[in-house]
Every structure is written in C-alpha cells, then in structure tokens.
N, C-alpha and C positions, 0 to 999 in steps of 0.2 A: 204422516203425509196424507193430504185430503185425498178422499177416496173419489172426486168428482175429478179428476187428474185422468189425461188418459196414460196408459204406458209411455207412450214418446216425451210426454210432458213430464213422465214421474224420470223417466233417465234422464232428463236437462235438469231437471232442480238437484238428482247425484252429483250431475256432473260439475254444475255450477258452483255445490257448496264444496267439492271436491276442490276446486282449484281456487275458490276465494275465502274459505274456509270459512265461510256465515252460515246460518243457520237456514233450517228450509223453508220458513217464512219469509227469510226476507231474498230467498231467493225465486220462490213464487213471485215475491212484488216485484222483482227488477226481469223477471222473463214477461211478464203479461205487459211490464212498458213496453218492451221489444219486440211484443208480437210471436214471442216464445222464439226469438232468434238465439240462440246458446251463443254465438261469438260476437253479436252485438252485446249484448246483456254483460256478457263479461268485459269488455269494453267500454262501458256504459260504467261500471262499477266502479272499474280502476280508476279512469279517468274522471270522474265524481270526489275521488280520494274517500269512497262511503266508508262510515265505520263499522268494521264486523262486530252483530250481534250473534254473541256466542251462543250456542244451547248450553254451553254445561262451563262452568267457569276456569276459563282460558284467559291469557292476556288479550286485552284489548291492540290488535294491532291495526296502524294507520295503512289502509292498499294503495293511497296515493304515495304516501313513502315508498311504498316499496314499489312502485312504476318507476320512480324518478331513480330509485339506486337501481333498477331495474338496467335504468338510459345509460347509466355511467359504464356498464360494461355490452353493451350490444355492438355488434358490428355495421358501420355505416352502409354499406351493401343490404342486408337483410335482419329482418326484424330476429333476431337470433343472438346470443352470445357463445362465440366461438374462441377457438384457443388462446387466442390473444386475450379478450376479455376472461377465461376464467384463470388466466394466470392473475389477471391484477387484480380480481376475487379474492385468490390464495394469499394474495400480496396483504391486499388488506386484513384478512380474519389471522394471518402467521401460520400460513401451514404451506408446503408446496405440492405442485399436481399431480407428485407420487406419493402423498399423503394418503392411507387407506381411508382417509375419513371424507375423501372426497368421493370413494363409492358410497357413501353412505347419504352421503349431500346427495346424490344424483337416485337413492335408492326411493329419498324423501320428495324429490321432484320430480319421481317414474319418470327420466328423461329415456328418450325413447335411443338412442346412439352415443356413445364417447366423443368427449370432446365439443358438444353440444348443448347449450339449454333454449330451448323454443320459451318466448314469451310466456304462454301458457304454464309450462313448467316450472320457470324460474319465480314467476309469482302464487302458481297452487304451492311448492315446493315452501318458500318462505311463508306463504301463511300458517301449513302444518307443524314449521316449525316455530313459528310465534317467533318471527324474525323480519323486522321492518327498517332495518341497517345493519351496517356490519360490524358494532359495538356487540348488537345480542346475538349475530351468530360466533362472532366471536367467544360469546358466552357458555354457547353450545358446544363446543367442541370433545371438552373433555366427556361429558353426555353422550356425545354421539362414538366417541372413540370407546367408551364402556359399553356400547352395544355390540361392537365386536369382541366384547368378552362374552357375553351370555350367549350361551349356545342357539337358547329361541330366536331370539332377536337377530342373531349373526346370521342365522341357516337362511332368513327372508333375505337377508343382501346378498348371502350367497348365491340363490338363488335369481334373483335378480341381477345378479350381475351376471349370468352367463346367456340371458336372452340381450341385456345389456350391450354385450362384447361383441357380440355376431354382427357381421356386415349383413348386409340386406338380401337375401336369398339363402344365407347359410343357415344348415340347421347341424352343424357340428363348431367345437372351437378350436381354433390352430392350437395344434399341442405345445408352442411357444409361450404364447400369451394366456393357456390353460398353466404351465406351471409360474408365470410371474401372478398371478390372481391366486393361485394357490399359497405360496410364500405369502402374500400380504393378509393373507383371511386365515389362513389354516393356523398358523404358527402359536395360537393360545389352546386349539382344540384336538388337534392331530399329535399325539407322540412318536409317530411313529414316520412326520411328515419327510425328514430328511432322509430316512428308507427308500419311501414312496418316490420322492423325486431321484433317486441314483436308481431304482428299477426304470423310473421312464425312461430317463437317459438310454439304459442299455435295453430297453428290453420293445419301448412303443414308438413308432413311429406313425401315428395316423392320429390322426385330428380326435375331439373328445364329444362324445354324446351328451345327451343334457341326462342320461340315466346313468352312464358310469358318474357323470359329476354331483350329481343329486346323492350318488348312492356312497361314494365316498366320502361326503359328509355323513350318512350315517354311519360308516363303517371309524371314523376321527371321534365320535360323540355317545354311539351306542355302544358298541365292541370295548373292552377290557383293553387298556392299553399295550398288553403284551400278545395281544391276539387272542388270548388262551379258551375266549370262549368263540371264538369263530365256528360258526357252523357251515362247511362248504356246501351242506343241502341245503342251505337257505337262499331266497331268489338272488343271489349276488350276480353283476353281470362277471364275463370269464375275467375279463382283465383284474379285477379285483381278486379275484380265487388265483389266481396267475401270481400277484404282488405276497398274498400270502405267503403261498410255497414260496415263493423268493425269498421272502424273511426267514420261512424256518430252515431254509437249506445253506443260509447264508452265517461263513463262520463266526464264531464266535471272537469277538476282539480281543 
C-alpha cells in the first residue's frame, strides 16, 4: 500500500477491499473518485457492477450480480435482509435456517447480529466467498460444512459466533442458546459433549462467559478425550474443573 496514504486513508482502502473483495489499487481509484468517502465508494462500486481485479488468482466475480441477488432478498422497510429474506436464501442454495452452515455464511459476512445481513455484509460476505448467485453458493456448501470439521477453521466460527449471539449490551450468553450452539458446533470435536451438556442441566444455571466458552473449545480439541491428561492447575475457569470432577465421579454404565 502506497506509503503517501495517510492512516484513515490506508483503513478505507482495508476496508473497502474487505467488503468488495478487489484489490488495493483499484480500491485507491474508486476512494479518491469519492473524495475518500468509504460508503459512497462502495456504492459507487456496486452499482457500476465493477469487475473485481484480484491480487492473487481468485474467480473473477460480477458486484453488480451480487447487488441485484442482493435485491431479491432485502426487506422493503430497510436496506437489510431479515428473517423472511434469509429463509428464501436457505430456500434457494437447499439448506434451512438451523443449518450450522448458516453460521458459517454469517462467520464469512462478519454479520454483526442473528437473523440479519446489512447490505454491507451480504455483499463483503459473497465476494470472499467468490459467490455472485445462488448456483455457486450452492456450490459451496459442502466447503463451508468441512470447515466445521477442522478444528482451526471451526474454533474462528466458534468464536465468532458467540459475539454473534449476544444481544446488544450483553456480554455473557443465555445458557439456552449456549447449549443449542454447542450441539451444532461441538458434536465433531468434543467427546465428551453429551457429559458436558447433562452437567449443565443439573449443575449451571447462569449465563456463559465468552472465557469459559473459549476455554471449552480448548478443553473438546486439546485435552485427551477421556480427560486423562487434564491438569486442574492449569488456568481452566472453575466451571470447567467443576465438569471434570463431574465425569470422574459419575458412575460407571
């Protein structure tokens, strides 16, 4: 990136190739039309239908397609696609909206709340995923469902989806909606997940930290599936050292 950029200039061209997925040339030429305005510019983009030139060899995908599939699911109220529209999303690629691959659709368009995709989103989102209709994200799926197998890969939507889930002030997650996010994420990496959930039942009642749910993906991924190396002097929070004893006191079938 030119070094004659100042910092505020050099985060709008991030920002820009962030959500149009072009490169940072050609997103210097479309901020300096607009006066280095970030949401003209991108405006400006879409609506041009420009074609993204890649840095590094990606499909070539059309942004005015993906405006126009953009249209077909927004709500007439607000420039936004809401439940109604992302059911007929689902509808179209074959999957539904308790499909876990739709946390992963939402991981790829950093949507900022459930149930939502802002403009912004819906189109940064399908450019990273080199998806300009619903034939190629249809394509994707099986793709994006194999990310929840790889531990790397999963741990980032894990994590993401639990700033994801929280309503706006919260900084814990209802322990309801902690174990239905558990069941659809955990269940390839955790052995020991149907334990975990019969200790919640009986033993937690209070909403989940974003360090006990952080740390219980490591405890599903790092730890020995029979616990056997568990170290309870290691920083684990107590609820986890709690779950342990729970397995090792709990009889034998």
């Amino acid at each position: 990136m030119s070094a004659s950029l100042t910092r505020a200039q050099r985060d709008k061209v991030t920002n820009f190739t962030s959500i149009t997925g072009s490169a940072q040339k050609q997103a210097v030429d479309f901020l300096k039309r607009c006066e280095w305005s970030l949401n003209r510019a991108v405006d400006v983009f879409f609506s041009e239908g420009a074609t993204v030139i890649p840095e590094r060899s990606v499909p070539v995908i059309d942004s005015k397609q993906i405006e126009l599939w953009y249209r077909r699911y927004k709500e007439r109220e607000s420039d936004a696609v809401g439940a109604d529209g992302i059911q007929l999303l689902c509808d179209d690629i074959g999957i539904t909206p308790l499909d876990p691959v739709i946390l992963v659709l939402s991981y790829h368009c950093q949507a900022s709340q459930m149930g939502v995709f802002t403009r912004e989103e819906f189109l940064g989102g399908m450019q990273r995923l080199g998806c300009d209709g619903p034939e190629k994200l249809r394509a994707k799926i099986e793709e994006m469902r194999h990310s929840l197998n790889d531990k790397v890969a999963c741990k980032e939507i894990y994590a993401f989806t639990f700033q994801f889930a929280l309503d706006q002030g919260q900084r814990c997650l209802p322990l309801d909606m902690s174990v239905e996010f558990w069941k659809l994420l955990l269940r390839p990496h955790f052995a020991k997940l149907d334990d975990w959930l019969d200790f919640v039942d009986k033993r937690c009642r209070n909403a989940i930290s974003k360090d006990t749910w952080m740390m219980l993906y490591d405890l599903a991924t790092q730890v020995q599936p029979d616990l056997s190396d568990y170290d309870i002097n290691d920083a684990w929070p107590v609820m986890i050292d709690d779950f342990v004893e729970f397995v090792k006191n709990k009889p034998a079938s």
